[in-house]
BAPA-486872 format. One line per field, with one value per residue: residue number from 1; x, y, z of N, C-alpha, C in turn. Coordinates in steps of 0.1 Angstrom, whole numbers. Atoms other than C-alpha are relative to their C-alpha. Layout:
% BAPA-486872
nr: [NUM,...] $
n.X: [X,...] $
n.Y: [Y,...] $
n.Z: [Z,...] $
ca.X: [X,...] $
ca.Y: [Y,...] $
ca.Z: [Z,...] $
c.X: [X,...] $
c.Y: [Y,...] $
c.Z: [Z,...] $
This chain:
% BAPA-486872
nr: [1,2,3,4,5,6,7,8,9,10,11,12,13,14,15,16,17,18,19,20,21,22,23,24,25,26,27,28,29,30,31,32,33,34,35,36,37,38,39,40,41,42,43,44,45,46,47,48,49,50,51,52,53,54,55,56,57,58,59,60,61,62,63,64,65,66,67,68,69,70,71,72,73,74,75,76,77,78,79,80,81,82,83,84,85,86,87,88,89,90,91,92,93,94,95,96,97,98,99,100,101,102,103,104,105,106,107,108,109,110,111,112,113,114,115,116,117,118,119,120,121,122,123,124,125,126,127,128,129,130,131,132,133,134,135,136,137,138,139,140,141,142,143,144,145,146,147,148,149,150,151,152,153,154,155,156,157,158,159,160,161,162,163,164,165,166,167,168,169,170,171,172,173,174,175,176,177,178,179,180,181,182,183,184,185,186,187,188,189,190,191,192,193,194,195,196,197,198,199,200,201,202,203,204,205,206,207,208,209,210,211,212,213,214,215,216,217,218,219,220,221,222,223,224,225,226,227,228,229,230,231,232,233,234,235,236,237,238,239,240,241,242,243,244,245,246,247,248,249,250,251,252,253,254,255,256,257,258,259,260,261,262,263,264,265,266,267,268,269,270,271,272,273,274,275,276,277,278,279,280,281,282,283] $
n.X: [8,-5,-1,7,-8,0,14,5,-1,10,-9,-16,9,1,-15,-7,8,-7,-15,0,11,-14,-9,5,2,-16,-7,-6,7,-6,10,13,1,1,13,9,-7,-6,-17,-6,5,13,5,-5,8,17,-2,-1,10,-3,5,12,4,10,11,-5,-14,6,11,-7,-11,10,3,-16,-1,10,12,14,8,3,1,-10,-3,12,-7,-8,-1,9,-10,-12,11,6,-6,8,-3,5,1,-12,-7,3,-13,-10,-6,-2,-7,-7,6,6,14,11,-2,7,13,5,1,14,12,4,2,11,2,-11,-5,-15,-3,-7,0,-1,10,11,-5,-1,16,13,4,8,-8,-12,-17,-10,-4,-9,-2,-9,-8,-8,-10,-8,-3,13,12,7,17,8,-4,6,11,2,-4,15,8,1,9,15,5,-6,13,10,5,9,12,7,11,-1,-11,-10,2,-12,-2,-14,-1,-5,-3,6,-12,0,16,-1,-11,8,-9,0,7,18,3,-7,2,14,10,-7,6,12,-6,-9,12,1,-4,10,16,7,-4,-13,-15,-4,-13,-6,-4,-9,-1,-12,-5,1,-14,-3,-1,-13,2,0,-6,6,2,-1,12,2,12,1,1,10,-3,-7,-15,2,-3,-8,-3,-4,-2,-8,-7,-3,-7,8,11,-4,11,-4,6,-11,7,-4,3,14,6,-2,10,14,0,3,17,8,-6,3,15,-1,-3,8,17,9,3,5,-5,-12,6,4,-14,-6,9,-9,-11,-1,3,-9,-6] $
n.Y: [-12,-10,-6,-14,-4,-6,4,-8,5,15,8,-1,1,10,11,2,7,16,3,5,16,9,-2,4,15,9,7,-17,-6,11,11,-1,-2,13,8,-5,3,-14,-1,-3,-11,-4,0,-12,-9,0,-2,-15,-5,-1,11,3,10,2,2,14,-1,-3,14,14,-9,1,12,0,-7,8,-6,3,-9,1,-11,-13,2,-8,-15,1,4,-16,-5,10,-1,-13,-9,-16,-13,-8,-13,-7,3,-11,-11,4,-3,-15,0,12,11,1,-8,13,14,-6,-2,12,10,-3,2,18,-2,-2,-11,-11,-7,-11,-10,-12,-16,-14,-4,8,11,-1,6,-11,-14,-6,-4,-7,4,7,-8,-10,2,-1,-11,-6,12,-6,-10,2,11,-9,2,13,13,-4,1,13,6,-5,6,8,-2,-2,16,12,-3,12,12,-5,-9,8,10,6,-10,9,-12,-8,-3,-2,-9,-10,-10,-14,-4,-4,-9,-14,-2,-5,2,-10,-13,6,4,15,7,2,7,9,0,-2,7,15,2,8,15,6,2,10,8,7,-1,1,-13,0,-12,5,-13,-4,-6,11,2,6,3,-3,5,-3,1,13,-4,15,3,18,7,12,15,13,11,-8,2,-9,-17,-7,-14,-9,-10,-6,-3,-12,1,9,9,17,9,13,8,8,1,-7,-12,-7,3,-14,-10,-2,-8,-10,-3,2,-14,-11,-2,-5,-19,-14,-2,15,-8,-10,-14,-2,-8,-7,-6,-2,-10,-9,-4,-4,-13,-11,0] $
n.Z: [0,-3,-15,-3,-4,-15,-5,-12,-15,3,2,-7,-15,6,3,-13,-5,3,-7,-16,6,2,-10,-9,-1,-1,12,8,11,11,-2,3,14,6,-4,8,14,0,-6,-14,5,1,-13,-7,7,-2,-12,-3,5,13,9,2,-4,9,-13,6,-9,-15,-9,-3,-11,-12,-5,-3,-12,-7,-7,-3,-7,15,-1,2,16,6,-1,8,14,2,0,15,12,3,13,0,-2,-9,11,-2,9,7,-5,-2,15,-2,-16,-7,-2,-13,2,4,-9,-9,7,-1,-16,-2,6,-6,-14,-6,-11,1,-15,3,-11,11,-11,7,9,-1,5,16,7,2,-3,12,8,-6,-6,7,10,-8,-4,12,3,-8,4,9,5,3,12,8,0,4,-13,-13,5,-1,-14,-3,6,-4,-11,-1,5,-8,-8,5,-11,-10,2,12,-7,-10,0,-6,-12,-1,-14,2,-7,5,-11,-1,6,11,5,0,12,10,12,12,-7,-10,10,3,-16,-5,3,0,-11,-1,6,-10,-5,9,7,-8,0,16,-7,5,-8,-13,2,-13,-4,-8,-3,-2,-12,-2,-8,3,14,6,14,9,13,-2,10,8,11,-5,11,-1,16,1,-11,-10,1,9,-5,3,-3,13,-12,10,-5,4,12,8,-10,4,-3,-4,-1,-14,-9,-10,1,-5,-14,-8,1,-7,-18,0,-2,-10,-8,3,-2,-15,-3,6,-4,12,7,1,-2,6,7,-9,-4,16,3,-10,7,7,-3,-6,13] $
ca.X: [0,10,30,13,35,20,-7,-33,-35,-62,-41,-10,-36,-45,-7,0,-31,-18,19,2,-17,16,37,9,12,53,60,84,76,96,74,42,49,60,27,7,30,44,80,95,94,59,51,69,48,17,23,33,5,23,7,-29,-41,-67,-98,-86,-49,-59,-83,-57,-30,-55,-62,-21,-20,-46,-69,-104,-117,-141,-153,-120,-112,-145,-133,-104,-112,-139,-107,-88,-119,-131,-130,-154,-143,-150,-159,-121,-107,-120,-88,-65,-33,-47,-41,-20,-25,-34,-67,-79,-65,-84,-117,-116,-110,-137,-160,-157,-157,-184,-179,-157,-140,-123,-106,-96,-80,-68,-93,-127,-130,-127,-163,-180,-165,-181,-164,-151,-135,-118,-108,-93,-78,-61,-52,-31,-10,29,42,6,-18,-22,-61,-70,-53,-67,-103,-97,-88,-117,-141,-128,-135,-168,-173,-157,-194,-210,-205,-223,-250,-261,-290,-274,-248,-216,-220,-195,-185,-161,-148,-139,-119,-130,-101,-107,-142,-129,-99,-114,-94,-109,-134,-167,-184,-173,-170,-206,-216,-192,-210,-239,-232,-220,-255,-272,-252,-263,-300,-304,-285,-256,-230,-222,-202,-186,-168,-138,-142,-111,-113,-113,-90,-67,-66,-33,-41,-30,-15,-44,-58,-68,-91,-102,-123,-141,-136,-158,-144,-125,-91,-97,-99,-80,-61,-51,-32,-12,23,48,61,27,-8,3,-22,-20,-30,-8,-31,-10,-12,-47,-55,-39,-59,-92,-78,-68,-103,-121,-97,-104,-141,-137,-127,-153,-193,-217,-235,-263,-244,-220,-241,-260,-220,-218,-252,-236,-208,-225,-247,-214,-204] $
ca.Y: [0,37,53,80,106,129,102,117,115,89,70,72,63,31,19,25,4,-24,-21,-24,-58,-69,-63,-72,-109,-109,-113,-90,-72,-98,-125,-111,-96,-131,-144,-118,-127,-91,-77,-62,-28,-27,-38,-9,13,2,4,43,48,55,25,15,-21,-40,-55,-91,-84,-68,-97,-119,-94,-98,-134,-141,-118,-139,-111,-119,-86,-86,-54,-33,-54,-41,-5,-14,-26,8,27,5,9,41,59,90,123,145,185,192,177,207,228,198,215,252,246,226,195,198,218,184,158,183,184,147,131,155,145,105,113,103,127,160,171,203,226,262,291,314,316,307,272,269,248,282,310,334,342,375,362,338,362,386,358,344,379,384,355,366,361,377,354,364,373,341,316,339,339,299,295,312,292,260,271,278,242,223,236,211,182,203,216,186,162,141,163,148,161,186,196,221,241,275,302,334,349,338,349,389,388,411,400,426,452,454,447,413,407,411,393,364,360,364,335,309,318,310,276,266,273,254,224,220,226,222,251,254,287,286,322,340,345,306,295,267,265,260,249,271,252,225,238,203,184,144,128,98,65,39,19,33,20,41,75,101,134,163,190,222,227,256,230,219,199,166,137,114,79,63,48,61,94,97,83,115,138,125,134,163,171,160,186,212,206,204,243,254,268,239,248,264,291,290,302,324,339,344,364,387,393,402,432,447,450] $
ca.Z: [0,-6,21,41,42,74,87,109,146,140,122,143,173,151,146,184,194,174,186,222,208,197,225,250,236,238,200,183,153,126,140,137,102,91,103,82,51,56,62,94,75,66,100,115,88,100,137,131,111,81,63,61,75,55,81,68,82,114,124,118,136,168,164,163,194,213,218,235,236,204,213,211,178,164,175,158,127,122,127,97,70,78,44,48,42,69,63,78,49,31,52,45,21,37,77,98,101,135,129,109,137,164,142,137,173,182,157,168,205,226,253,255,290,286,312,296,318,294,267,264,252,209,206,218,209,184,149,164,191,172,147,175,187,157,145,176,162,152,131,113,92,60,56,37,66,91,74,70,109,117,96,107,143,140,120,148,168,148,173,200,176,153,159,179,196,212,257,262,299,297,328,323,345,353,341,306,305,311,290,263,234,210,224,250,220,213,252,256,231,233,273,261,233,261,278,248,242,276,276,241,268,243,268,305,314,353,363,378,400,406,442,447,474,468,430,416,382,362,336,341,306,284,263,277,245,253,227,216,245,280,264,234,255,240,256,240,257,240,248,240,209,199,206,219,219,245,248,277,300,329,315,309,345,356,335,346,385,372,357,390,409,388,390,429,425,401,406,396,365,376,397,372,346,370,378,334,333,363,343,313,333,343,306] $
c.X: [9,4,-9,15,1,-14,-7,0,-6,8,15,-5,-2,13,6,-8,2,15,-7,-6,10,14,-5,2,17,2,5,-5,2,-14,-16,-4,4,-15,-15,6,7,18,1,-3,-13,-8,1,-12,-14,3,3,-6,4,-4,-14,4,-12,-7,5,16,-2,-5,11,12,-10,0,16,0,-7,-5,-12,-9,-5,-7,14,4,-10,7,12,0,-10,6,8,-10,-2,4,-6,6,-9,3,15,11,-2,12,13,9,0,3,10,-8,-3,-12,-3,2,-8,-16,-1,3,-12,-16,-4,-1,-14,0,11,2,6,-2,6,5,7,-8,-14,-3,-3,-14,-7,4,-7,17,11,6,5,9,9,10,16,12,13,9,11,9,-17,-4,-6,-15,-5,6,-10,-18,1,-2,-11,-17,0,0,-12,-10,3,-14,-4,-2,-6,-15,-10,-14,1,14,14,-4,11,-6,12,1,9,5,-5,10,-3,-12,3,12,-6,13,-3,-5,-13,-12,-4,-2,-10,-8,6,-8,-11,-5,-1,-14,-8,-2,-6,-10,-8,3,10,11,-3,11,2,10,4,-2,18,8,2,14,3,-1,11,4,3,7,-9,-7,1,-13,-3,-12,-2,1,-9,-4,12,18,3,-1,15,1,5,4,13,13,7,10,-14,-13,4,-17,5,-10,3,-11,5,0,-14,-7,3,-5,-12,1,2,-15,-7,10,-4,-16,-4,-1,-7,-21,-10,-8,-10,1,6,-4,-9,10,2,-13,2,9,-7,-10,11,12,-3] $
c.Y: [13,8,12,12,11,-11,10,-6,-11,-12,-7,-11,-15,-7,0,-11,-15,-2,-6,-16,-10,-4,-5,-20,-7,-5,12,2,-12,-11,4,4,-15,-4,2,1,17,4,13,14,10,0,15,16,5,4,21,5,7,-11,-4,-18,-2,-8,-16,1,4,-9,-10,2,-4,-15,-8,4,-5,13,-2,11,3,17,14,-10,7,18,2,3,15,8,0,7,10,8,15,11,10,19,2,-2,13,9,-10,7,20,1,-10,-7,-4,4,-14,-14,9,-4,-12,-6,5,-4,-20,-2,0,6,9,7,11,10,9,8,13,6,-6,-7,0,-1,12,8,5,5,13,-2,-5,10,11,-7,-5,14,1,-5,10,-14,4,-8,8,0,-13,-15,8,-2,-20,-6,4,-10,-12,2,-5,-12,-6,1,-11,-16,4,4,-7,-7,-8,6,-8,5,2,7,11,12,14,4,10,9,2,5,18,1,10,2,8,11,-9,-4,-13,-7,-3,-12,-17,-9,-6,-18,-16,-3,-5,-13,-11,-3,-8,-18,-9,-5,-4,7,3,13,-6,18,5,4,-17,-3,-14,-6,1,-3,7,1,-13,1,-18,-9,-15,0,-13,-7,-4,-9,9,0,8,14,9,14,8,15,14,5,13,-10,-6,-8,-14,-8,-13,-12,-12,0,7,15,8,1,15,12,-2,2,12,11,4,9,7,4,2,16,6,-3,-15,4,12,14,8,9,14,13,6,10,10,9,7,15,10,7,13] $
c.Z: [0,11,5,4,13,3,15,14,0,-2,8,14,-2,2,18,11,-7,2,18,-3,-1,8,11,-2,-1,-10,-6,-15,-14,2,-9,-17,-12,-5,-10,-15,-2,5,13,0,-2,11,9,-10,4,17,2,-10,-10,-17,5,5,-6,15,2,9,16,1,-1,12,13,3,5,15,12,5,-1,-1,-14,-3,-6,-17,-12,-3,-12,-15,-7,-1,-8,-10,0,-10,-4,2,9,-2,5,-7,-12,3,-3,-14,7,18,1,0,13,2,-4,10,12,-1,0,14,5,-1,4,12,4,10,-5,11,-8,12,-7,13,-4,-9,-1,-10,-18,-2,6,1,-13,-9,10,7,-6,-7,7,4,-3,-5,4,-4,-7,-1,-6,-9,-9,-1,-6,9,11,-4,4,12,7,-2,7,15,1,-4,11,9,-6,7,12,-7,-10,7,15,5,14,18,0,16,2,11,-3,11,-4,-7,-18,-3,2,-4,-10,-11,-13,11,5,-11,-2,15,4,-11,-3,14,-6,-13,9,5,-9,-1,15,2,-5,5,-11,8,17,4,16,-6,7,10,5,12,5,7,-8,-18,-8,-16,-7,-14,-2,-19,-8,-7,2,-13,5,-15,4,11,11,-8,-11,4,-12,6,-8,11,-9,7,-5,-19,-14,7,2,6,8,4,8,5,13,0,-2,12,9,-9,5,14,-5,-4,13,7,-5,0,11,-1,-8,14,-8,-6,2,2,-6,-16,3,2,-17,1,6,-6,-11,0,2,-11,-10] $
């Protein structure tokens, strides 16, 4: 099969869940690529999600492996086939390729944790913020990247706002909610926006207030997607080199405490939206 030459996070997420498959059963890579008539090489391709797996190899890759669990092979194999173009293939070529691995983990996620404490979270803000937000960016974006970053924002809403809409829980700080990244303008109607997305019972929105004792979070900022299946979870967290995705069981264990700490220290929604309509009289 054709190499991939940047596979998406998806993909990458795929070849690292069959490295664990392969490793969980104590056979090295040569072995197992024997087994599927394949070489050591291509094995390694597939495993770092530089190469595609057909549904027929995988099931045999698993059954080699002696895995019982027919559920996560299922997951699996939906993962291998999946051949649908999704609308963020529309930006692939004009963004990073991190805009379309953001946009797709999202869009397959059956839940969406997120903790924000500098900005208020991507899935709701309004074009202008975005657009103030972006702008600020140096070096600057020329108007047709900056217009495009914008756009696919405002698409990524579509797993909160479709029929069947993914639940999103996302705690915010007080902090980023009075940031005014453009003008009172924008600020009010950004508030006013979040209130909105609650009422319609898109969202689940927690306030972190800023007088809150004991809250040292503030680099807790992060994105928990539920999978198909618990082993399937995916994190997502932005550093100063980049978004990394992680899928270490031992590392997601400690975002979901982190979560539940940061939830410990916010308002629970009702006050918490109650604490956003406040805000937007004093505007």
């Amino acid at each position: 099969m054709t190499m991939r030459n940047q596979p998406t996070a998806r993909q990458v997420r795929l070849g690292s869940e069959l490295r664990k498959l392969r490793e969980a059963a104590g056979l090295p890579a040569k072995e197992v690529a024997g087994l599927l008539g394949s070489s050591s090489a291509h094995m390694s391709q597939i495993e770092a999600g530089t190469s595609a797996i057909s549904e027929e190899r995988l099931r045999r890759l698993a059954a080699h492996c002696a895995c019982a669990d027919e559920e996560l092979i299922e997951a699996l194999v939906a993962m291998a086939t999946e051949r649908s173009r999704g609308w963020w293939d529309d930006y692939r070529g004009v963004l990073p390729q991190v805009h379309m691995d953001v946009a797709e983990a999202e869009h397959h996620a059956t839940f969406l944790h997120e903790v924000v404490i500098t900005y208020v979270p991507g899935l709701l803000q309004t074009p202008e913020y975005a657009r103030a937000v972006f702008g600020y960016m140096r070096p600057e974006l020329p108007d047709s990247e900056l217009t495009a970053r914008v756009e696919h924002r405002i698409r990524r809403r579509l797993v909160i706002e479709r029929d069947h809409p993914t639940s999103y829980e996302t705690i915010v700080h007080e902090f980023a909610l009075r940031v005014r990244v453009a003008d009172r303008r924008t600020a009010s109607a950004q508030l006013r926006w979040i209130l909105d997305q609650i009422e319609q019972g898109h969202v689940s929105v927690r306030v972190i207030p800023m007088d809150q004792d004991g809250f040292a979070g503030a680099d807790a900022s992060m994105m928990y997607m539920g999978g198909p299946l618990p082993q399937l979870d995916t994190g997502m967290r932005d550093t100063p080199t980049g978004t990394l995705f992680i899928d270490a069981e031992a590392q997601l264990r400690q975002l979901r405490t982190l979560f539940r700490k940061v939830e410990k220290a916010s308002l629970d929604p009702t006050t918490s939206r109650d604490f956003i309509h406040g805000m937007t009289k004093e505007l």
